[in-house]
PQR file of N, CA, C, O and H, with PARSE charges and radii, in Angstrom:
ATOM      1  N   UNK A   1     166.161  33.150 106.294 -0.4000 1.5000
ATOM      2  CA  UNK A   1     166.667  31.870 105.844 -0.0000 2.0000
ATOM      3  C   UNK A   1     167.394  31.200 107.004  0.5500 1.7000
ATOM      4  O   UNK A   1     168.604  31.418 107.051 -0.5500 1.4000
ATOM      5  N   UNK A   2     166.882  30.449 107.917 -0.4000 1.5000
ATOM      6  CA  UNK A   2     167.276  29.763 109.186 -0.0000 2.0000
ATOM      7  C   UNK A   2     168.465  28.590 108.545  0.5500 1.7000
ATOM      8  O   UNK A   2     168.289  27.706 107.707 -0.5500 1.4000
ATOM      9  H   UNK A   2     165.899  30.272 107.879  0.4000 1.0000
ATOM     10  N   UNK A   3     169.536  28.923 109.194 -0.4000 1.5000
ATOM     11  CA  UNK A   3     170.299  27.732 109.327 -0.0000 2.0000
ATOM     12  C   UNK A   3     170.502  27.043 110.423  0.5500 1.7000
ATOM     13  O   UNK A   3     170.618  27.599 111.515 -0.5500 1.4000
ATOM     14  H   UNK A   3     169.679  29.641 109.875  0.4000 1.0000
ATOM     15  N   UNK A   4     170.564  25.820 110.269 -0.4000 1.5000
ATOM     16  CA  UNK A   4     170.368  25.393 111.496 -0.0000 2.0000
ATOM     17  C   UNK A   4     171.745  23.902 111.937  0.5500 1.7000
ATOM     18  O   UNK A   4     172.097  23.091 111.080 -0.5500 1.4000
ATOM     19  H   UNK A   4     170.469  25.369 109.381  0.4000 1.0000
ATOM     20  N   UNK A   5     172.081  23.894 112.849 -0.4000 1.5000
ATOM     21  CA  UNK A   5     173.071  22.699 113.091 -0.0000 2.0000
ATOM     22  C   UNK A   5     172.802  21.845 113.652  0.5500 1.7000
ATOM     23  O   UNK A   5     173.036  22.293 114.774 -0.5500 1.4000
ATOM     24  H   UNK A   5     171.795  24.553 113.545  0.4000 1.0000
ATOM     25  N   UNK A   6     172.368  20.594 113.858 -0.4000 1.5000
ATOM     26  CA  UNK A   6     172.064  19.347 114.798 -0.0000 2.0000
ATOM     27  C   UNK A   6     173.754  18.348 114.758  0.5500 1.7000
ATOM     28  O   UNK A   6     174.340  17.777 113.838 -0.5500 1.4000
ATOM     29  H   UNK A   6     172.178  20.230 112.946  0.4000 1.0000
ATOM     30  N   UNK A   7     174.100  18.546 116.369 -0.4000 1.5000
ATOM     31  CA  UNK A   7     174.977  17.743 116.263 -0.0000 2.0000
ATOM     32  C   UNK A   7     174.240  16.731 117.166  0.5500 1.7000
ATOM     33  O   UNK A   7     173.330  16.835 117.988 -0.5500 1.4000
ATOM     34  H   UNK A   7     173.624  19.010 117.116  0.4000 1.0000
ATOM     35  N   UNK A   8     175.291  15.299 116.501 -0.4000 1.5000
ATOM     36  CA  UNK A   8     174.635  13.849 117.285 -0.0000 2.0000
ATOM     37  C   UNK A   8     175.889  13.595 117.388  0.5500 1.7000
ATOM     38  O   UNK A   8     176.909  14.179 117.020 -0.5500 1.4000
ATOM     39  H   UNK A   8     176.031  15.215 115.833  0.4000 1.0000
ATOM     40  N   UNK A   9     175.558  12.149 118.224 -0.4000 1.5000
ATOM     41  CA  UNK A   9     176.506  11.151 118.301 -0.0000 2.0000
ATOM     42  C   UNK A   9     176.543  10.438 116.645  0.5500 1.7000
ATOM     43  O   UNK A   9     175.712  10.579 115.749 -0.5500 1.4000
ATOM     44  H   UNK A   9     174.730  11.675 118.523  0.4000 1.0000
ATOM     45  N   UNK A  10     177.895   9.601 116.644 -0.4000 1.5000
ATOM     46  CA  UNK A  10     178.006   9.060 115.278 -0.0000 2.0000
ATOM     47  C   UNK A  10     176.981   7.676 115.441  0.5500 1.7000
ATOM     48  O   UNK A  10     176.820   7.008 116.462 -0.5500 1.4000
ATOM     49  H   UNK A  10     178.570   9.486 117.372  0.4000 1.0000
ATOM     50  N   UNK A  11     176.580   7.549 114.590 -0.4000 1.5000
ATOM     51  CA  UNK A  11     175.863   6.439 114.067 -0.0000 2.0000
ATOM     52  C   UNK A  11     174.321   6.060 113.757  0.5500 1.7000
ATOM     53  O   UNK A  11     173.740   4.988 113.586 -0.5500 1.4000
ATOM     54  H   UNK A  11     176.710   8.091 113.760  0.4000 1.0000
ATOM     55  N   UNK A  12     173.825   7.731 113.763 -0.4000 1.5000
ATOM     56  CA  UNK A  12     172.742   7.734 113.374 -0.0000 2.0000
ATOM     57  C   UNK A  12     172.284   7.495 112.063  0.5500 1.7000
ATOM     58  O   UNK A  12     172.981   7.963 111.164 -0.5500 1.4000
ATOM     59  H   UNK A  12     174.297   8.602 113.902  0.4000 1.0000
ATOM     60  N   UNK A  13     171.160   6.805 111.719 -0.4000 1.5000
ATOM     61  CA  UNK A  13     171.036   6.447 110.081 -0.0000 2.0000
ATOM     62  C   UNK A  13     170.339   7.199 108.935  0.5500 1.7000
ATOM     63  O   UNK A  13     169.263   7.789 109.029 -0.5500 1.4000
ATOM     64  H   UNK A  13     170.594   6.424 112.450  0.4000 1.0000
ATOM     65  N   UNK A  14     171.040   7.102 107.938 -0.4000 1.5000
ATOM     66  CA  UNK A  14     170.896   8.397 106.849 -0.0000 2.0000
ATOM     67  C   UNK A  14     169.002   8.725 107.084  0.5500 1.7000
ATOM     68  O   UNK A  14     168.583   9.881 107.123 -0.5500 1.4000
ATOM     69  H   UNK A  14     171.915   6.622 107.862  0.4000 1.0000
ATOM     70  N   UNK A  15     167.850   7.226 107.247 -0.4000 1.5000
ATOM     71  CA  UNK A  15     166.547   7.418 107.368 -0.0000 2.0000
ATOM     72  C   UNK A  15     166.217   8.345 108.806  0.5500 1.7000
ATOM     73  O   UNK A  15     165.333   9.195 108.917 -0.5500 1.4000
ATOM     74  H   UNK A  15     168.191   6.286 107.215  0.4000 1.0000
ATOM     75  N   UNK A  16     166.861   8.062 109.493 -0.4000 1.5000
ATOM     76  CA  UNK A  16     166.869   8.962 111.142 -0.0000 2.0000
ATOM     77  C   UNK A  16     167.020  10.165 110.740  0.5500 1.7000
ATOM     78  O   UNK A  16     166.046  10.838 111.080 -0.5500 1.4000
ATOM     79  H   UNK A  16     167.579   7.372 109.402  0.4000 1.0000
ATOM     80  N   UNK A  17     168.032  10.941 109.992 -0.4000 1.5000
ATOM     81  CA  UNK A  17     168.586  12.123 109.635 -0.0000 2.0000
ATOM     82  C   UNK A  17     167.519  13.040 108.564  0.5500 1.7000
ATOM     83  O   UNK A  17     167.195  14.222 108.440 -0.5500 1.4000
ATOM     84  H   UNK A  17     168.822  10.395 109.715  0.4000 1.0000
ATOM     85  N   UNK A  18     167.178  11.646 107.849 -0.4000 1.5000
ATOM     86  CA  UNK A  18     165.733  12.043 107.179 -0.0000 2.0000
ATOM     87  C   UNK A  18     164.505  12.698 107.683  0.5500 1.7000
ATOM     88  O   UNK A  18     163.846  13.698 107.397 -0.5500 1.4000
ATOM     89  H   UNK A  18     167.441  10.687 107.950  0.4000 1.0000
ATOM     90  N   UNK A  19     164.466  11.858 108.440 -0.4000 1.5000
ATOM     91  CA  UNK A  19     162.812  12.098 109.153 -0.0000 2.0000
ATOM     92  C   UNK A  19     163.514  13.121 110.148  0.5500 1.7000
ATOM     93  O   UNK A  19     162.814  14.128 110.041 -0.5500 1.4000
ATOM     94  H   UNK A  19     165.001  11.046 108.672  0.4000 1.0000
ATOM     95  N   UNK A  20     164.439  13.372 110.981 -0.4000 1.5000
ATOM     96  CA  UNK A  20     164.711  14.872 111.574 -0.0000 2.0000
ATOM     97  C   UNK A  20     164.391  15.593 110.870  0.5500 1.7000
ATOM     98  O   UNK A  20     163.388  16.233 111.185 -0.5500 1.4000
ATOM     99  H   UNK A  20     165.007  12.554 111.068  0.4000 1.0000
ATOM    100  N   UNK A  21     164.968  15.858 109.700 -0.4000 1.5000
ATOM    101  CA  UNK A  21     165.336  17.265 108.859 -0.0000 2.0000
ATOM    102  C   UNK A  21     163.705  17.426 108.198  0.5500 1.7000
ATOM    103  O   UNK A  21     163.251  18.521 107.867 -0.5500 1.4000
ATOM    104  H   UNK A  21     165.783  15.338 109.444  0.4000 1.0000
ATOM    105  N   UNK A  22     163.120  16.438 108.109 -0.4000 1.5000
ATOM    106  CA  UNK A  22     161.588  17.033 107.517 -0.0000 2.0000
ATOM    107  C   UNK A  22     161.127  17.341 108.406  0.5500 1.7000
ATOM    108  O   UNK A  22     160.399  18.301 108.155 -0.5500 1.4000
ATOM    109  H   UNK A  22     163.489  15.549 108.378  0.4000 1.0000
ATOM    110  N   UNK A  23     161.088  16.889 110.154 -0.4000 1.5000
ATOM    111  CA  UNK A  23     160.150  17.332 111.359 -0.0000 2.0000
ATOM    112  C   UNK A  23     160.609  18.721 111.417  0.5500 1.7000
ATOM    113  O   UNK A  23     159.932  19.727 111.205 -0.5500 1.4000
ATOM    114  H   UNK A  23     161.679  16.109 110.358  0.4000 1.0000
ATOM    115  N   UNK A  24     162.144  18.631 111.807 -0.4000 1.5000
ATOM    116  CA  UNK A  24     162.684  20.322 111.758 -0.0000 2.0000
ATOM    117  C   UNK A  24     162.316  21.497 110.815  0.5500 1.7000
ATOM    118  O   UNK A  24     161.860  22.567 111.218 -0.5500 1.4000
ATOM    119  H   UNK A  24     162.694  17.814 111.979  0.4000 1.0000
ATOM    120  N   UNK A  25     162.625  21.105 109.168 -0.4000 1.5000
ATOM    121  CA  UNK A  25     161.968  21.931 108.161 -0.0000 2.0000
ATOM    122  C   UNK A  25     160.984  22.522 108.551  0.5500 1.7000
ATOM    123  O   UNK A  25     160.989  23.748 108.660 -0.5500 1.4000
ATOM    124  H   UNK A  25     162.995  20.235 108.840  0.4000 1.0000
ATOM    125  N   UNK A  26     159.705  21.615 108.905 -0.4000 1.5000
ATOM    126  CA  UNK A  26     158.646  21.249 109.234 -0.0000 2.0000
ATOM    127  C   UNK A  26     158.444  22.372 110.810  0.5500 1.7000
ATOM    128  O   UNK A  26     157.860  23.455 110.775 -0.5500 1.4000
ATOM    129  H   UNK A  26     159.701  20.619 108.816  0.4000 1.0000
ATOM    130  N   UNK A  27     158.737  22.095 111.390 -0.4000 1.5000
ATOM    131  CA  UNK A  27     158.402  23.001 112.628 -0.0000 2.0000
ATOM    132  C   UNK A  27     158.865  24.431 112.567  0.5500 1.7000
ATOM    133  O   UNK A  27     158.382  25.361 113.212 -0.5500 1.4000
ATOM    134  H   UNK A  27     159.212  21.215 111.418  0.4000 1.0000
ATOM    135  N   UNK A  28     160.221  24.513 111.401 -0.4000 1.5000
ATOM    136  CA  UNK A  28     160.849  26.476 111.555 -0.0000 2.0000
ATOM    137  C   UNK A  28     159.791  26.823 110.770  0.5500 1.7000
ATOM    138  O   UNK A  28     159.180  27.759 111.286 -0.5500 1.4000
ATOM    139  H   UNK A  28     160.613  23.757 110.877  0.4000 1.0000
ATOM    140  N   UNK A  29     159.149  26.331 109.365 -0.4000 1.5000
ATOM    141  CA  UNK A  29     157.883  26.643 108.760 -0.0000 2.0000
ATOM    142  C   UNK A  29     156.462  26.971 109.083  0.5500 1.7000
ATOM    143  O   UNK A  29     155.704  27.838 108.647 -0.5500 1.4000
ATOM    144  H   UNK A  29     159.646  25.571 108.946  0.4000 1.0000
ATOM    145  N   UNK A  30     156.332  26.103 109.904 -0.4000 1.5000
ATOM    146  CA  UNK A  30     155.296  26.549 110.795 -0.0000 2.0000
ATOM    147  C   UNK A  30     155.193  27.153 112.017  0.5500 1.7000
ATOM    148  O   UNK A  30     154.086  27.219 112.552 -0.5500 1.4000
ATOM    149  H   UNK A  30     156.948  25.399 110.259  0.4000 1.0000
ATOM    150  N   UNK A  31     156.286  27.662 112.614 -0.4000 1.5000
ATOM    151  CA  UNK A  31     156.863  28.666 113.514 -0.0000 2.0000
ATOM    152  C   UNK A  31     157.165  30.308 112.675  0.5500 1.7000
ATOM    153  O   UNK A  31     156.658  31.381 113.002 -0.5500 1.4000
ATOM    154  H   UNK A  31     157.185  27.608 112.180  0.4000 1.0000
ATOM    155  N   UNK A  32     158.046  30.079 111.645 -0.4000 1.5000
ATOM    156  CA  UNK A  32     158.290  31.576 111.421 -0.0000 2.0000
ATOM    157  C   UNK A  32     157.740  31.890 109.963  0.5500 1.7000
ATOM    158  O   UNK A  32     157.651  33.008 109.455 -0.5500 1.4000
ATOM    159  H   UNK A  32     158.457  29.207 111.380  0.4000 1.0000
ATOM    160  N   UNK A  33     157.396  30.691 109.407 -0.4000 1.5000
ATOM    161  CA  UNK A  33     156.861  30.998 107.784 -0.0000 2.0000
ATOM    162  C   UNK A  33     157.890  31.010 106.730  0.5500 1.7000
ATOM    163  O   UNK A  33     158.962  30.438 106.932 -0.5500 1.4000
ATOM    164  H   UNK A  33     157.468  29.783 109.820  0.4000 1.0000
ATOM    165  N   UNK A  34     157.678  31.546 105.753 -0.4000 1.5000
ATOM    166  CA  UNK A  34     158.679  31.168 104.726 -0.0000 2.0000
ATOM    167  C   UNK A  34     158.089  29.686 104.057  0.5500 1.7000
ATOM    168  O   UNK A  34     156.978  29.161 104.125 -0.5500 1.4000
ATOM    169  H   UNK A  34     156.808  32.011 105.589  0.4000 1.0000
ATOM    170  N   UNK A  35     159.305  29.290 103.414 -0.4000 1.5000
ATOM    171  CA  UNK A  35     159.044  28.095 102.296 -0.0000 2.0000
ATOM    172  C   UNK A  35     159.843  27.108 103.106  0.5500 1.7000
ATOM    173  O   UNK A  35     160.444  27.269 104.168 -0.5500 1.4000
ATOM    174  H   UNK A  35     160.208  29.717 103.359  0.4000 1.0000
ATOM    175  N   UNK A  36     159.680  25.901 102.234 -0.4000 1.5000
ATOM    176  CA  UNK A  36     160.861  24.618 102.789 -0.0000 2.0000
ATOM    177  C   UNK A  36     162.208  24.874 102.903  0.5500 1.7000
ATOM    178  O   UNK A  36     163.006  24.887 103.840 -0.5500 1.4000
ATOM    179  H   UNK A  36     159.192  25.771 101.371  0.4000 1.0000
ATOM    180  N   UNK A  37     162.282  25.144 101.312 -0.4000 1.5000
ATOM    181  CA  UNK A  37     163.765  25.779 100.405 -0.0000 2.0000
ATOM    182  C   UNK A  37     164.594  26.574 100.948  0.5500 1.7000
ATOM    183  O   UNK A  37     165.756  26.584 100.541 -0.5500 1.4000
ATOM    184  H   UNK A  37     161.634  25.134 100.551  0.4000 1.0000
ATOM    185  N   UNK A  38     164.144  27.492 102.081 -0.4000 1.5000
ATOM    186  CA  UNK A  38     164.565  28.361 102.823 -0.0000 2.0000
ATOM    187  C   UNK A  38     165.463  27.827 103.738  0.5500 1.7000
ATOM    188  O   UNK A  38     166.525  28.381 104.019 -0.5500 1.4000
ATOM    189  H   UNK A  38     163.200  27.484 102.411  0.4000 1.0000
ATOM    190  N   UNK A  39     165.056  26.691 104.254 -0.4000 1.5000
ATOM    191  CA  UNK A  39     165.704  26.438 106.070 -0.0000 2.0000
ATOM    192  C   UNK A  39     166.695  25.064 105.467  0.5500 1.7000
ATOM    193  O   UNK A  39     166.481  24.048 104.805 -0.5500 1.4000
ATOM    194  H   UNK A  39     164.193  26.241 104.026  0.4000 1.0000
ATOM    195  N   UNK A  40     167.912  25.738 106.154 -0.4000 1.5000
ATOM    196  CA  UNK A  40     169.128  24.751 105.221 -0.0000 2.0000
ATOM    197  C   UNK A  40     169.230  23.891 107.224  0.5500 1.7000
ATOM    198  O   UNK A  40     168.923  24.455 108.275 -0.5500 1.4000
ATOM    199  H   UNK A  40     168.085  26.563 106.692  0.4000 1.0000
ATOM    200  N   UNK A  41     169.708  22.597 107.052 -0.4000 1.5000
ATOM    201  CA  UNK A  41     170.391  21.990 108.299 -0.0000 2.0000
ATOM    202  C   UNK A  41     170.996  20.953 107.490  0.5500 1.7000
ATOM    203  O   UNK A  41     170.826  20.363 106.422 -0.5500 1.4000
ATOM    204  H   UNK A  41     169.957  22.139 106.199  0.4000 1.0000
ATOM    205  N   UNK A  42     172.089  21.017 108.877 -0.4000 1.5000
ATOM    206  CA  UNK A  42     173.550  20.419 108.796 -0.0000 2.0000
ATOM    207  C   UNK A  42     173.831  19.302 109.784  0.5500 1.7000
ATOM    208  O   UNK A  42     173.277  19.411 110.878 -0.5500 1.4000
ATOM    209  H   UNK A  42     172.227  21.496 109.744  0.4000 1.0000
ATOM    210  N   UNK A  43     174.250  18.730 109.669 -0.4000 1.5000
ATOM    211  CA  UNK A  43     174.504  17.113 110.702 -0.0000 2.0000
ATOM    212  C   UNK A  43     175.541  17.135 110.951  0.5500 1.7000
ATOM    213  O   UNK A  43     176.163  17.270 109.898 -0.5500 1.4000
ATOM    214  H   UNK A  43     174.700  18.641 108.781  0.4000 1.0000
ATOM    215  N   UNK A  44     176.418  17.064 112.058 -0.4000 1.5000
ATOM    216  CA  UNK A  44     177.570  16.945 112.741 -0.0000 2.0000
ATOM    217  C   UNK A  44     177.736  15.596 113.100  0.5500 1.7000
ATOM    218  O   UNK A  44     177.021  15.206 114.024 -0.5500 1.4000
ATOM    219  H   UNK A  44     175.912  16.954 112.914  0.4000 1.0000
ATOM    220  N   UNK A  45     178.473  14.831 112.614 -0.4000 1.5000
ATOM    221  CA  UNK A  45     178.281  13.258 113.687 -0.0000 2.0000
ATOM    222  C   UNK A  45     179.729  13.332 114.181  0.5500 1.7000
ATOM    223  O   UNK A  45     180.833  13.235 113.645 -0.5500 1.4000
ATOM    224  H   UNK A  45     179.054  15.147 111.864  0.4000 1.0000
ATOM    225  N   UNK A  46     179.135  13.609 115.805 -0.4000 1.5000
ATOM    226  CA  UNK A  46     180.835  13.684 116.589 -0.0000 2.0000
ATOM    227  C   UNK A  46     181.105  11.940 117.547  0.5500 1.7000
ATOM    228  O   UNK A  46     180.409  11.304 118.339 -0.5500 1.4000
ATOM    229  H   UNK A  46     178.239  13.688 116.240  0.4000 1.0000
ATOM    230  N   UNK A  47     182.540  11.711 116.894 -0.4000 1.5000
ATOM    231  CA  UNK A  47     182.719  10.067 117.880 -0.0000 2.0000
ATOM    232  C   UNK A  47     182.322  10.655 119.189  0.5500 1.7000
ATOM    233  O   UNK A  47     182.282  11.824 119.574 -0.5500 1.4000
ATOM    234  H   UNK A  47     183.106  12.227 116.250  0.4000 1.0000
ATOM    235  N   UNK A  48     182.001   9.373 119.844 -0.4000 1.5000
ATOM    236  CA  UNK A  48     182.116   9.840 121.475 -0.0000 2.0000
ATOM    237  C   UNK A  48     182.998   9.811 122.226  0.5500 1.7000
ATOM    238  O   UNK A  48     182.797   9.948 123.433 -0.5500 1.4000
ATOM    239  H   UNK A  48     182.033   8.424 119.531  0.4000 1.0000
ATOM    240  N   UNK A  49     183.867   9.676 121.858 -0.4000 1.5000
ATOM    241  CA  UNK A  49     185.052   9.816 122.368 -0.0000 2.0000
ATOM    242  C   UNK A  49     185.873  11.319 121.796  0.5500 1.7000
ATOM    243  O   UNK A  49     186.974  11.869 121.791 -0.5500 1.4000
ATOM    244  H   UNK A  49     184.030   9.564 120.878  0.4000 1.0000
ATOM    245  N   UNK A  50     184.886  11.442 121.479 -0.4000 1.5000
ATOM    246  CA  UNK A  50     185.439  13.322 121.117 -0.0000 2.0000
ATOM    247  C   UNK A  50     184.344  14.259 121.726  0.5500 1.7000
ATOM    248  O   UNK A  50     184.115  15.379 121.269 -0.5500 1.4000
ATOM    249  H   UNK A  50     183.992  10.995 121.483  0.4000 1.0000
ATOM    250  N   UNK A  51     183.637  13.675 122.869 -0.4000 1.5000
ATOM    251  CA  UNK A  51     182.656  14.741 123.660 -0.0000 2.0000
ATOM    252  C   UNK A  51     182.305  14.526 124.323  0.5500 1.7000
ATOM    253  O   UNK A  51     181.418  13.675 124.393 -0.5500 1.4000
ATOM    254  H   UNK A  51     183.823  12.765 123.241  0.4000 1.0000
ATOM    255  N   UNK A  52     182.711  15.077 125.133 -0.4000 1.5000
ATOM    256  CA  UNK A  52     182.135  15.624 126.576 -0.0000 2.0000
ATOM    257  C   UNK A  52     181.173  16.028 127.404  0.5500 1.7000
ATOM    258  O   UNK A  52     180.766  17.124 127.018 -0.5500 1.4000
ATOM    259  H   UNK A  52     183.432  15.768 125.077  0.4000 1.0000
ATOM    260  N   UNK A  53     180.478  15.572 128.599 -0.4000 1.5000
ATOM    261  CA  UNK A  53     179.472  16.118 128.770 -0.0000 2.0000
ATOM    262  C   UNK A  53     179.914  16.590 130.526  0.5500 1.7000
ATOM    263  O   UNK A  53     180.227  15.557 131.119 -0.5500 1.4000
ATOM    264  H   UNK A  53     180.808  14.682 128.913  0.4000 1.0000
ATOM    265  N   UNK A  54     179.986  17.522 131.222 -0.4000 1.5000
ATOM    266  CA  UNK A  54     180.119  17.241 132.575 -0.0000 2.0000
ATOM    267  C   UNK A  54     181.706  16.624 133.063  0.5500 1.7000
ATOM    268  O   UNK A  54     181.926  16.183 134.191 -0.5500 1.4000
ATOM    269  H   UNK A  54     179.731  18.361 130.740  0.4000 1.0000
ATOM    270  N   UNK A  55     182.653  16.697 132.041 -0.4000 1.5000
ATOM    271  CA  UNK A  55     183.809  16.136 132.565 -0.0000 2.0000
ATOM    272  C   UNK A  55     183.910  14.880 131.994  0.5500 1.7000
ATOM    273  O   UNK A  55     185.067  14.530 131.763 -0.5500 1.4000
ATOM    274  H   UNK A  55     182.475  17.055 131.125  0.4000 1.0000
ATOM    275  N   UNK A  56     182.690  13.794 131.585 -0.4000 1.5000
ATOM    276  CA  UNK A  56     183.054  13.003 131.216 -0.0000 2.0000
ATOM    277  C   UNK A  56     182.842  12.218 130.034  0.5500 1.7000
ATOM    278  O   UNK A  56     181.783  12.515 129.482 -0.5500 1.4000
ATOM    279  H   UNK A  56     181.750  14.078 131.773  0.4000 1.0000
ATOM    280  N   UNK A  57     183.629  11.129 129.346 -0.4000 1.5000
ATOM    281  CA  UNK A  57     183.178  11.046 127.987 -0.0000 2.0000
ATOM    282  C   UNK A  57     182.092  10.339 127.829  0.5500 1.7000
ATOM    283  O   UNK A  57     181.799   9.335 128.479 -0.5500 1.4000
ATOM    284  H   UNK A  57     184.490  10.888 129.794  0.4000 1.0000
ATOM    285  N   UNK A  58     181.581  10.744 127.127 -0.4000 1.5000
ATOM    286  CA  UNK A  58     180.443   9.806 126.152 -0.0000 2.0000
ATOM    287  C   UNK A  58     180.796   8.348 125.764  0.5500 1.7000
ATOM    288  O   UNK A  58     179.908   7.496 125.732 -0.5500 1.4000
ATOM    289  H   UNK A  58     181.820  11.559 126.599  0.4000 1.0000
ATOM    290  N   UNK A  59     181.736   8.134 125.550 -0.4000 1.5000
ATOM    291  CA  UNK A  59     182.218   7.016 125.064 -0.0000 2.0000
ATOM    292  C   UNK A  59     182.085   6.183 126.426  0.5500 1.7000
ATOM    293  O   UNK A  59     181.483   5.159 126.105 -0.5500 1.4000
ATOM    294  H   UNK A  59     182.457   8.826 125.576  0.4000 1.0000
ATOM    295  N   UNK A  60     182.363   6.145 127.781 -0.4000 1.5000
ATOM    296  CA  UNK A  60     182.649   6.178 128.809 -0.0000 2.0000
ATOM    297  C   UNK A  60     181.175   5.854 129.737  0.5500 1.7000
ATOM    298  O   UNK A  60     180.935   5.331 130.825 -0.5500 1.4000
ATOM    299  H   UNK A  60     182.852   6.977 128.042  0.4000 1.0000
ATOM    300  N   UNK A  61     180.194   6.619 128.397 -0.4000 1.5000
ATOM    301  CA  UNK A  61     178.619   6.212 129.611 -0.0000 2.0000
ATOM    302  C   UNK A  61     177.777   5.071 128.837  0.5500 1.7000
ATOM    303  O   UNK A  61     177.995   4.936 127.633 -0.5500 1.4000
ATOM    304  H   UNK A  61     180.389   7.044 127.513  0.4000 1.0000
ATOM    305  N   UNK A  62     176.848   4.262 129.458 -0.4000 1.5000
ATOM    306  CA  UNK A  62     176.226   3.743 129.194 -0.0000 2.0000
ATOM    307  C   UNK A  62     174.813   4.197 128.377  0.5500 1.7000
ATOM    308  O   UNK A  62     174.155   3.267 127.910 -0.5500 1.4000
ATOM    309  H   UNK A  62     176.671   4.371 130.436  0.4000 1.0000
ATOM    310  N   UNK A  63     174.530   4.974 128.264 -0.4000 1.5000
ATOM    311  CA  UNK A  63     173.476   5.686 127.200 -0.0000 2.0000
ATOM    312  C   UNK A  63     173.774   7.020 127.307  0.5500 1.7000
ATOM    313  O   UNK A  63     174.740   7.604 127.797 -0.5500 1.4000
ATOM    314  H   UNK A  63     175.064   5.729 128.643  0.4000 1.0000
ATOM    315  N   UNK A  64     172.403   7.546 126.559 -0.4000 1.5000
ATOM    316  CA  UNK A  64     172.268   9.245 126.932 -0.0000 2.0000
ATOM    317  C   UNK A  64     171.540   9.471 128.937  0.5500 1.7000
ATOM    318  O   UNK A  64     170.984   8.895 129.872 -0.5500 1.4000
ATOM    319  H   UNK A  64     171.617   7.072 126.161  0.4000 1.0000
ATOM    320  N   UNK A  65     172.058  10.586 128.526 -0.4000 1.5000
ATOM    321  CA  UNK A  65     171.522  11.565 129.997 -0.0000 2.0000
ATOM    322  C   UNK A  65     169.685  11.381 130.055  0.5500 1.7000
ATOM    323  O   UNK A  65     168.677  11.595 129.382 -0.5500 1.4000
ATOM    324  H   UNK A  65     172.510  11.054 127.767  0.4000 1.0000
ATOM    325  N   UNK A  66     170.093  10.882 131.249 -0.4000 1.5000
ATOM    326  CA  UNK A  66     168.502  11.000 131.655 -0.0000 2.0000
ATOM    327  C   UNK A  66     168.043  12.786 132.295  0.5500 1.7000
ATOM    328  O   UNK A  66     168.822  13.550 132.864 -0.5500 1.4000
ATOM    329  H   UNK A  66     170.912  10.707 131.796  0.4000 1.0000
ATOM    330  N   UNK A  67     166.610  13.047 131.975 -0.4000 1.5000
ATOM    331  CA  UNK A  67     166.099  14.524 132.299 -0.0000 2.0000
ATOM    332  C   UNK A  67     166.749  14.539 133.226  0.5500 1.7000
ATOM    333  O   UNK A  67     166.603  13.613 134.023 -0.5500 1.4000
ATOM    334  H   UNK A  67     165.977  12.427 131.512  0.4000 1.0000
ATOM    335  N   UNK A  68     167.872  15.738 133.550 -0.4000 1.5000
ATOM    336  CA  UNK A  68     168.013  16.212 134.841 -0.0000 2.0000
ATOM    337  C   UNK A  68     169.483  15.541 135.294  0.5500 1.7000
ATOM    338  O   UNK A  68     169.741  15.701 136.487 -0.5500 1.4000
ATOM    339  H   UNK A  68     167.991  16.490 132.903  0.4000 1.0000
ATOM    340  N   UNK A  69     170.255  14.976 134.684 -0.4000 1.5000
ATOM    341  CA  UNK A  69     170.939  14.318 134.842 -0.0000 2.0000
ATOM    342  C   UNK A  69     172.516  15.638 134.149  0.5500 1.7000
ATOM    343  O   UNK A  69     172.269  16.394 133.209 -0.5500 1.4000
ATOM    344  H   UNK A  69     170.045  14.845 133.715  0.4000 1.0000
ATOM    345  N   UNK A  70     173.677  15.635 134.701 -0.4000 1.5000
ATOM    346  CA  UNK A  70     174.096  16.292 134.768 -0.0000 2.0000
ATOM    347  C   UNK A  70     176.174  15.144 134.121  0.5500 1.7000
ATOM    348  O   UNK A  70     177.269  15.389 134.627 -0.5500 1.4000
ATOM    349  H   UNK A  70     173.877  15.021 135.464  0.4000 1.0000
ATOM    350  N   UNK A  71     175.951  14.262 133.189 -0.4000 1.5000
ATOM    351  CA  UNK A  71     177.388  13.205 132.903 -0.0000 2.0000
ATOM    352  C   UNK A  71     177.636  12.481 134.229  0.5500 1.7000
ATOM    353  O   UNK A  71     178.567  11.683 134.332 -0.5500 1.4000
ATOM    354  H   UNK A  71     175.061  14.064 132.778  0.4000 1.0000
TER
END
């Protein structure tokens, strides 16, 4: 029974959170088997100004990290 945690930034929308949690369902199911019912996930929405990446805040950058990119 996979539990699973996705933390984001705040302000993602309840339909965004939607369509994650069915792709995710969706991929531990067809990775380890089992049922839907099985694989529970949880949403964290942290301000950005409460995280850190590299020393510096989130709140503080202009988007997300590009590949390879280090805050």
């Amino acid at each position: 029974m996979p539990f699973i945690r996705i933390t984001l930034d705040k302000g993602r929308s309840t339909d965004k959170k939607r369509a994650v949690a069915d792709a995710v369902t969706d991929a531990i199911v067809n990775t380890l088997g089992g049922e839907r019912d099985w694989v529970t996930i949880v949403f964290e929405d942290i301000e950005r100004e409460d995280w850190s990446i590299g020393g510096r805040l989130q709140v503080d950058r202009k988007g997300p990290l590009k590949p390879g990119e280090h805050g």
